[in-house]
N, C-alpha and C positions, 0 to 999 in steps of 0.2 A: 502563508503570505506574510512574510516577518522580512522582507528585503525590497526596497524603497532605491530608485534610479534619479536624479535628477538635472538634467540638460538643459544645461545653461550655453547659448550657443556663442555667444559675445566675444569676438577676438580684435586683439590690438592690429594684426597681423594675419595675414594667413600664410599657413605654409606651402611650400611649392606640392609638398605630397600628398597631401590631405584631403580624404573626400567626404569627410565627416561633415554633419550638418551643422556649417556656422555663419557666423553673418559678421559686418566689421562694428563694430563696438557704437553705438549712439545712445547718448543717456535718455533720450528720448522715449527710448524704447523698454526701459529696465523694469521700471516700476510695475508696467501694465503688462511687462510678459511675467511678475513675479506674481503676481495676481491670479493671471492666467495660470501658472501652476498650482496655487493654492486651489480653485476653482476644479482642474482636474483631477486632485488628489481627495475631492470632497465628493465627487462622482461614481470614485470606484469605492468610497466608502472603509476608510482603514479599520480592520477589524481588531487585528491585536497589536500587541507590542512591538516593534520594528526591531531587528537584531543587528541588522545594518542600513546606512545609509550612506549615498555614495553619487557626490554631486562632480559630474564629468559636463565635459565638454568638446570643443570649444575649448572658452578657457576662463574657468570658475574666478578667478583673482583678476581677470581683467574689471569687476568691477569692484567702482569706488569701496571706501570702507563703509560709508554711510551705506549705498547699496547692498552690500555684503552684509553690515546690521539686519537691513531689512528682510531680508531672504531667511536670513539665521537668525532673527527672531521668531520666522515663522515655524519654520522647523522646531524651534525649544518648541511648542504647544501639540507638537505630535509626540505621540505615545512610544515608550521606547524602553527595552528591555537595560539592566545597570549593566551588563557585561558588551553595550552594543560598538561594533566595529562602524566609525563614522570618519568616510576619506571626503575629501578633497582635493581635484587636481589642481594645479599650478605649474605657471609658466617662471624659470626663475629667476628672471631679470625686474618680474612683478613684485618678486616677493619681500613684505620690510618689518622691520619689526613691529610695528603696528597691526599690520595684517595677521602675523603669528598671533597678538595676544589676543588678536577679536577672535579668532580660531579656540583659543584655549578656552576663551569665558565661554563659550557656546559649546563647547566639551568636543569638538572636534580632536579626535584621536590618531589620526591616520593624513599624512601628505604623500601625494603621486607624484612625482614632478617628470615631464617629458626633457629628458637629456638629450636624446636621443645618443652625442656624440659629443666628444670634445676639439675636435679637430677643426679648426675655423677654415679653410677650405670647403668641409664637407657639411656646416653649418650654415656658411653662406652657399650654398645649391639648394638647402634644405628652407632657407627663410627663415633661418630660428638666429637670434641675437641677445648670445650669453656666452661666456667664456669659462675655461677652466678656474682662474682663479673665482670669476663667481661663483660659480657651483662649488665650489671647495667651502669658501666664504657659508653661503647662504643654508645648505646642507647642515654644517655644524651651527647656525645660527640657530636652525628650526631642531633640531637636536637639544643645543645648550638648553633652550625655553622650557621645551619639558614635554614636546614629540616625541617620542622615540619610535616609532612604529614610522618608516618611509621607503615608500619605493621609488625607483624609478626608473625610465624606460633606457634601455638601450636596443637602437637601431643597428642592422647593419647590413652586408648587401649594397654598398654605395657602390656605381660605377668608380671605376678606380681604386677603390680600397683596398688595402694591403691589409695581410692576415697580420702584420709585426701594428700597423694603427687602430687594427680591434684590439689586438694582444693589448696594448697600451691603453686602450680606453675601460679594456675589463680589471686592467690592475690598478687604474686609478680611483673604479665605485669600490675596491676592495679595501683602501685605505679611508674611506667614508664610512660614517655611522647610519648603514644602510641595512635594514632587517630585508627588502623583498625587489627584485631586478625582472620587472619584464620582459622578455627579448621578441625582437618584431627584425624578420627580412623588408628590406624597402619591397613595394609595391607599386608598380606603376599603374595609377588607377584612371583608369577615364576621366576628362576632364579637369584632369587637375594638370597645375603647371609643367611638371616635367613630361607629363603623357604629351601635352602638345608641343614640348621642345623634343618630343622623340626621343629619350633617353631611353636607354635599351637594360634591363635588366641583366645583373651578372650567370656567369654560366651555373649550373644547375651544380656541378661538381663544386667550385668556388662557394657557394651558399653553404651545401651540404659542411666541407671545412669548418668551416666558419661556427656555424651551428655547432659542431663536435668541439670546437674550440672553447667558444663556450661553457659548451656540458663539461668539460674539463675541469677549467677552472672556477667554474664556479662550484661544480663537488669538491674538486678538493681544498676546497677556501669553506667548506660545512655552510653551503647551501644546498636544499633538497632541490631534488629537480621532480616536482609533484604536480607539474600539467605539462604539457608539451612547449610549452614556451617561456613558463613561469618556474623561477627559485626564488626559495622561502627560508631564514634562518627561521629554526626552533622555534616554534608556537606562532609565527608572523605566514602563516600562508592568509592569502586574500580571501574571506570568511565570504564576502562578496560575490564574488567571480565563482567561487565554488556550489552559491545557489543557482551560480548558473550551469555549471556543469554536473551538477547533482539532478540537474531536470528539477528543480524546485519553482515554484511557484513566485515571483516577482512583481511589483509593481513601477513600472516605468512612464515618466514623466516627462514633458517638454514638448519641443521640437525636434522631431527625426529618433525620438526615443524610445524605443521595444520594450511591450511587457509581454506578460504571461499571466493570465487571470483566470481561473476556471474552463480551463481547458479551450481556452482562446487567447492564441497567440498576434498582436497586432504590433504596428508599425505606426509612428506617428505622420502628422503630415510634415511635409522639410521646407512648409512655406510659414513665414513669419507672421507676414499679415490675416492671412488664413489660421492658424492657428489662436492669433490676440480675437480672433471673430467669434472662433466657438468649435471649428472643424478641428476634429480629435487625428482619428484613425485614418490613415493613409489605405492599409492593408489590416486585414482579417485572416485567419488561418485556425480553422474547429478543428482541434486537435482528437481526431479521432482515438480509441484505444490503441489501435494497430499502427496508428502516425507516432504514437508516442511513445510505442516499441524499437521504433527505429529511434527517434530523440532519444531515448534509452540509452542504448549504444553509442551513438553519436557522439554523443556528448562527456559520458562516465568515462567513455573510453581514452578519454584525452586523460583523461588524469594517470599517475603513476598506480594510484588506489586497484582503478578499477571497476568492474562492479560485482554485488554478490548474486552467485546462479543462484541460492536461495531463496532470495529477496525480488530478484527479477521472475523464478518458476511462480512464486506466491501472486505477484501483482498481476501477472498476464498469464498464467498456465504455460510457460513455456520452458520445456527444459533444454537452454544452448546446448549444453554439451551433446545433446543429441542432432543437433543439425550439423547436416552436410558441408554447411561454407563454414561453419565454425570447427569442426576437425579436419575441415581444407587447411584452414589458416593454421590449426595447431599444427601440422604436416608438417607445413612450412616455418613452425617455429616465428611464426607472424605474433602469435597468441600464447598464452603462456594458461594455464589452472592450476591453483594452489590455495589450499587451508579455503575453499569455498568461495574465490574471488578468481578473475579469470580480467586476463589483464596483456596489453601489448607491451612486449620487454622496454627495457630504458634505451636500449642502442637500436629499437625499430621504430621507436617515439617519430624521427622527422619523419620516415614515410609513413606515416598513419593514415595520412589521409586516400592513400593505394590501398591499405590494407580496408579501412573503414566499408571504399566504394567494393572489395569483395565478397567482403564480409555482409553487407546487406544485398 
């Protein structure tokens, strides 16, 4: 338990795609939900040093600095390992230099910032309000200071999008002082703005391109491509996200926040008021031994890594290489084994999720 989540739901704006739990920004409301997370985090009892910590949202920089003090001074009085990975997301039309250096005094190491895209058509359908020259700008600001460690997202998958305005958006993070690039297909998810303007998701072949587009260039610009959706220059993979694909142990915070604690996996509640009251848990999930065999899979297997037969026979008695759907999938070259690790190839990576639902 050394990896700390904390959801901060607060947005200036919201986006048309977005069904993450946020709320629109009232100062009213800051203090008494930052409390409320103090109060949560005193419940599940921290035990050791935190090795990351990783304040998502919403949108973390939507509040004031003063607010942003207060939050990150709480955080300075938890317990935390010298080598620890500590992000913050951000929107970048928020971001100023003020913000960067209350970042820095608080030893914040790591900026996410959501791009999504640079194409002001496809920004305005998305409800995001920042342009290429800002992110150009603000990028090499949060750099200059003395960041170095930034991801951030690129979307794609827009109705309409042309494979030459990814092409163009993936060569423009390449001349950015950018260590780690998310990539996310748009999603047209219930309830959010485009769901109910009926926008239609691009064809399955058009995504697929795209995705390989991608993986392209972004290997051959020496990014690894070490999760299924994530590249990492050299030593910058997200220490973060990898407790979460390691099946590790987590502690998550807020509003609509997931953790993982002692073999119980929960769900926060996505109500505000509810939450500032005292109500934690939305959802429960007692992760059985045999549920966390499959979690096992599920999750390692996104990664390039893998996981070790070794390491998995030891924890559960189970030797894969001896089941049936797992020399199915090897048949088919779904699955790969090697030097003790057993792993989906790099060019079968987008369909994993067919192979996953076989393979269990």
């Amino acid at each position: 338990m050394e990896a700390l989540y904390i959801h901060i739901p607060f947005c200036k704006t919201i986006c048309s795609y977005c069904d993450f739990c946020k709320v629109f920004y009232q100062e009213k409301w800051t203090k008494p939900y930052i409390e409320a997370l103090r109060k949560e985090l005193d419940e599940y009892g921290l035990s050791r040093p935190l090795s990351t910590i990783y304040i998502g949202g919403g949108t973390p920089n939507s509040l004031s600095n003063k607010e942003l003090e207060i939050l990150l001074n709480w955080i300075d009085t938890l317990p935390k390992q010298e080598n620890i990975e500590y992000t913050i997301e951000c929107n970048v039309e928020l971001i100023t230099k003020e913000q960067i250096s209350l970042f820095l005094k608080h030893g914040i190491n790591r900026v996410s910032i959501g791009i999504q895209t640079t194409h002001d058509h496809h920004l305005a359908k998305l409800n995001r309000h920042h342009n290429q020259d800002e992110i150009e700008y603000k990028i090499n600001l949060i750099s200059r200071m003395g960041i170095k460690n930034i991801n951030v997202d690129l979307m794609y998958a827009f109705p309409n999008e042309t494979m030459e305005e990814l092409e163009k958006d993936i060569n423009f993070f390449l001349t950015l002082p950018i260590t780690h690039i998310s990539t996310y297909s748009l999603m047209i998810e219930p309830n959010t703005k485009l769901y109910i303007e009926n926008i239609q998701p691009i064809s399955e072949d058009l995504d697929a391109e795209m995705y390989n587009l991608i993986c392209h260039k972004l290997k051959e610009n020496n990014f690894e491509h070490y999760e299924i959706s994530n590249f990492a220059k050299i030593g910058y993979q997200s220490k973060h996200n990898l407790t979460y694909w390691r099946n590790k142990g987590y502690y998550g915070i807020g509003v609509g926040a997931s953790g993982y604690i002692e073999n119980l996996r929960y769900t926060n509640t996505r109500s505000l008021t509810a939450y500032l009251n005292g109500t934690r848990h939305l959802e429960e999930e007692s992760i059985s031994k045999e549920l966390n065999q499959e979690y096992e899979l599920l999750l390692k297997l996104r990664l390039k890594e893998g996981l070790s037969i070794s390491e998995y026979q030891n924890k559960y008695g189970i030797d894969l290489l001896s089941l049936d759907s797992v020399k199915r999938e090897m048949r088919k070259q779904n699955i790969e084994y090697h030097d003790d690790r057993m792993f989906i190839p790099e060019h079968k990576l987008y369909i994993s999720n067919e192979i996953l639902v076989d393979l269990l």
